[in-house]
N, C-alpha and C positions, 0 to 999 in steps of 0.2 A: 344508466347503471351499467350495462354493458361497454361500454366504450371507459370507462373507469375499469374494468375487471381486466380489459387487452391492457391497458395502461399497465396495469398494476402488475399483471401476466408480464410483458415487456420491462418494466423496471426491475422486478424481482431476477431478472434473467441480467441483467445488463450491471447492477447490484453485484452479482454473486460471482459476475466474469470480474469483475474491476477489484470485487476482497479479493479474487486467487490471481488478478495478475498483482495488488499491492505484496500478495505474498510471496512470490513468485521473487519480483523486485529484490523486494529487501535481501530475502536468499541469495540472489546474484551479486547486490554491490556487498553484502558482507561477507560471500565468501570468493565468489571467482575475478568479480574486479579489483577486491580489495590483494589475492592475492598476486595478479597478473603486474599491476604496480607495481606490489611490493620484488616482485621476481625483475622488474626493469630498472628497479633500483638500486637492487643487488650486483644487477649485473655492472651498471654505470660506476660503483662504489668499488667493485673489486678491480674496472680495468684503473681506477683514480690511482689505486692502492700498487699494481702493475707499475704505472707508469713512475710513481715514488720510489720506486727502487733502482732505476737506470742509473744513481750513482754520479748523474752530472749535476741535478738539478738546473741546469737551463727550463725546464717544461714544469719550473713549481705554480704558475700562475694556469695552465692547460688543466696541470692534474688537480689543482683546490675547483677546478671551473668542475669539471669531471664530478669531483666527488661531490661538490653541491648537488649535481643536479643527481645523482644517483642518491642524496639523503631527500631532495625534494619527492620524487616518484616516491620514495618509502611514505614522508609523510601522505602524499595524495593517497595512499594504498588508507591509513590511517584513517582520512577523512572519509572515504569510501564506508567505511564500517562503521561512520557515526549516521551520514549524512541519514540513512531512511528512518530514524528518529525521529528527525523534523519533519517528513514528508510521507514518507510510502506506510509506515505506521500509524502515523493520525489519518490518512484518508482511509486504509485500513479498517482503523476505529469508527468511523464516521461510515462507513459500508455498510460493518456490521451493525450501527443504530437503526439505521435506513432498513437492513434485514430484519431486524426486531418487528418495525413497523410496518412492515409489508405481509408480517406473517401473520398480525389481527387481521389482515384486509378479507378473509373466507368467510370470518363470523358477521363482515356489515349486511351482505345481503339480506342474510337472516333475519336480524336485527330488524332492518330497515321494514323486510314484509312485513316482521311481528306489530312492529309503529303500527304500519298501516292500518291491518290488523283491527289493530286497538282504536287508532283514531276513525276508524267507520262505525267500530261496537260505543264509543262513546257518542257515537254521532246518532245513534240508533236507541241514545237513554238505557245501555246496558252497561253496568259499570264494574263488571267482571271480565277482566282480559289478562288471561296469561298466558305465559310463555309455551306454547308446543313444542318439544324437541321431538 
C-alpha cells in the first residue's frame, strides 16, 4: 500500500508538471513561434516586393523565389497556431483525466482499512460493519 501512495505521490507531481508544460506549449507555438514566422515572412515578402521595383526586371524569377519563401514562413507562422490542437491540447486533456484520477487515490486507504475492517467483523459472525469517518 505504501509503495502505491509514493507512486501515486510521484505521478500526481509529474501529471501536474506535464498539464503546465502542455500549457505553457500551446502558449508559446500560438503566440511567440507563430509570430516570429510570421515577422520572417514579412520581412522575406517586403525585400521580394523591393526587388520588383528596380525597373529592369532581369531579377523577376529571384524576387517570385523571394516572395514565395516570404508567403511560405507566414503560412508556417499559421500552421504554428493550429499545430497544438492535435497535440499539446489532447495530451493536455489526457493530464487532466489522469489528475482526476489521482485525486480519488487519498480516499483508497481508507476504504481499503474499512474492507478489512469489515472482512475480519464478518469473519467474527458480526454482521454490523460500518463506515467510521
Amino acid at each position: 500500500m505504501s509503495v502505491f501512495t509514493t507512486f501515486s505521490n510521484h505521478m500526481d507531481s509529474a501529471v501536474k508538471n506535464l498539464q503546465k508544460t502542455c500549457a505553457d506549449q500551446t502558449q508559446k507555438y500560438q503566440s511567440s513561434f507563430k509570430r516570429e514566422y510570421q515577422t520572417v515572412g514579412k520581412a522575406f515578402v517586403q525585400l521580394g516586393s523591393a526587388l520588383q521595383q528596380d525597373g529592369i526586371g532581369s531579377t523577376v524569377n529571384l524576387t517570385n523565389a523571394i516572395v514565395t519563401t516570404g508567403e511560405n514562413y507566414e503560412e508556417i507562422g499559421n500552421m504554428f497556431d493550429e499545430q497544438p490542437k492535435l497535440d499539446w491540447e489532447r495530451l493536455g486533456d489526457v493530464m487532466h483525466d489522469y489528475r482526476g484520477m489521482l485525486s480519488g487515490w487519498p480516499g483508497v486507504p481508507q476504504i481499503h482499512s474499512v474492507w478489512k475492517r469489515c472482512k475480519i467483523t464478518v469473519l467474527l459472525n458480526d454482521r454490523t460493519c460500518r463506515m467510521k469517518t
